[in-house]
C-alpha positions in Angstrom: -94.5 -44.3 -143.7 -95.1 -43.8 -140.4 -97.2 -46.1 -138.7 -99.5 -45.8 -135.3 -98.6 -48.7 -133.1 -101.6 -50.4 -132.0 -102.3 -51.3 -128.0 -103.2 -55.1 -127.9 -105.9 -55.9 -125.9 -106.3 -59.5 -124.0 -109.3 -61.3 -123.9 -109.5 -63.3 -120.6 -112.7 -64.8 -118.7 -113.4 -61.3 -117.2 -114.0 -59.8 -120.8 -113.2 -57.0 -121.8 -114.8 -53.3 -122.5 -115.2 -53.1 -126.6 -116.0 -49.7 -127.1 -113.7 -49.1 -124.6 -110.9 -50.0 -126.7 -111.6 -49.5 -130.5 -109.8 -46.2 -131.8 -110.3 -44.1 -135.1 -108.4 -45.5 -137.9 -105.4 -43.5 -138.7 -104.3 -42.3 -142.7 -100.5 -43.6 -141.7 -101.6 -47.4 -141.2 -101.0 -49.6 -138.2 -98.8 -52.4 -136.6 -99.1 -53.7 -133.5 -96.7 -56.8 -131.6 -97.5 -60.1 -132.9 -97.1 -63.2 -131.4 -99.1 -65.4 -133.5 -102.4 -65.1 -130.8 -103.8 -61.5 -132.2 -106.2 -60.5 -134.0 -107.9 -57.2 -135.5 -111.3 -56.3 -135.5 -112.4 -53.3 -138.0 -115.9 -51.7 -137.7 -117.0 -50.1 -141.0 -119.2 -47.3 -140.2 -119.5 -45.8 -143.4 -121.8 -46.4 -146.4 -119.2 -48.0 -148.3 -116.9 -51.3 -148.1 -113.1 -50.1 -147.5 -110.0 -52.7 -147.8 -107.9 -53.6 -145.0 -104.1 -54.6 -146.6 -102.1 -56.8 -144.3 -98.5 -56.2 -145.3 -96.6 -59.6 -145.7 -93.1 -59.3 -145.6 -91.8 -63.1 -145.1 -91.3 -65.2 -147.8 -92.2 -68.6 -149.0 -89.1 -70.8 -150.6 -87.5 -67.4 -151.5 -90.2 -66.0 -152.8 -92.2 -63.1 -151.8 -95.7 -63.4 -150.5 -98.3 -60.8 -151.5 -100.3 -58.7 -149.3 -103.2 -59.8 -147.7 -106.5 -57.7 -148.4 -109.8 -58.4 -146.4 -112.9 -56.2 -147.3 -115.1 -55.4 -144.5 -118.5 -54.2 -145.9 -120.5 -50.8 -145.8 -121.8 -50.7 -141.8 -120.1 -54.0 -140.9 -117.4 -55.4 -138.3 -114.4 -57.7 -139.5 -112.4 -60.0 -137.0 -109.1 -60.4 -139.1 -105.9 -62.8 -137.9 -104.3 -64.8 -136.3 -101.1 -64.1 -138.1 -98.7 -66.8 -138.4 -95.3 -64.5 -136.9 -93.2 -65.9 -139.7 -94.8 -64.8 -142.2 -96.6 -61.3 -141.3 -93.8 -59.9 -138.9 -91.5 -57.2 -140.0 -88.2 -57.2 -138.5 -89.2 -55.6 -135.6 -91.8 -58.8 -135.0 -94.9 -56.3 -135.3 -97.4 -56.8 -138.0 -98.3 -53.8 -140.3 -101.7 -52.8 -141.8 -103.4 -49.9 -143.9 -107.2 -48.8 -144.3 -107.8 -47.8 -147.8 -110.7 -45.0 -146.5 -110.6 -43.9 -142.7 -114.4 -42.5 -142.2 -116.6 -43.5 -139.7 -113.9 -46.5 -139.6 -112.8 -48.0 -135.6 -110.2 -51.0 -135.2 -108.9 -53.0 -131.8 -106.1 -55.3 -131.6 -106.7 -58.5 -129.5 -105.3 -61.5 -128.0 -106.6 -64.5 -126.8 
């Protein structure tokens, strides 16, 4: 799967421009560069809850860790993280995520 890498936004004492920086969320999932300080926000539009699925590929004593899955209700925004780098990054230290319905759906990556 081919994923669309997320910009990461930083939030410093000027602020910043929300709806500025929120894009549509994209079938393929996302990732974006973790460092440990982001964090997503998810704005469900739609009439229905939809499931945002963290993919976890680090391990705990050998064992794999399962995928995190955060519901973000019908006409609702979600902030979502941090995510500790060892155990959400992928080998190429980003973190990836999938939408399980893309309508009316808008997501931003931020760091603090």
């Amino acid at each position: 799967m081919t994923y669309a890498v997320e910009v990461v936004f930083e939030i410093d004492r000027n602020g910043y421009d929300e709806a500025a920086t929120l894009v549509a969320g994209d079938v393929g999932g996302h990732e974006f560069p973790n460092s440990g300080k982001e964090f997503i926000e998810v704005v469900n539009g739609d009439a229905s809850p939809i499931n945002v699925t963290i993919i976890t590929p680090g391990l705990v004593d050998g064992q794999a860790i399962g995928d995190r899955v955060v519901v973000v209700p019908a006409t609702d925004r979600t902030k979502i993280g941090p995510f500790p780098p060892e155990k959400y990054n992928n080998a190429n230290g980003m973190v990836q995520f999938d939408l399980s319905a893309i309508t009316s759906v808008t997501l931003g990556v931020f760091s603090y």
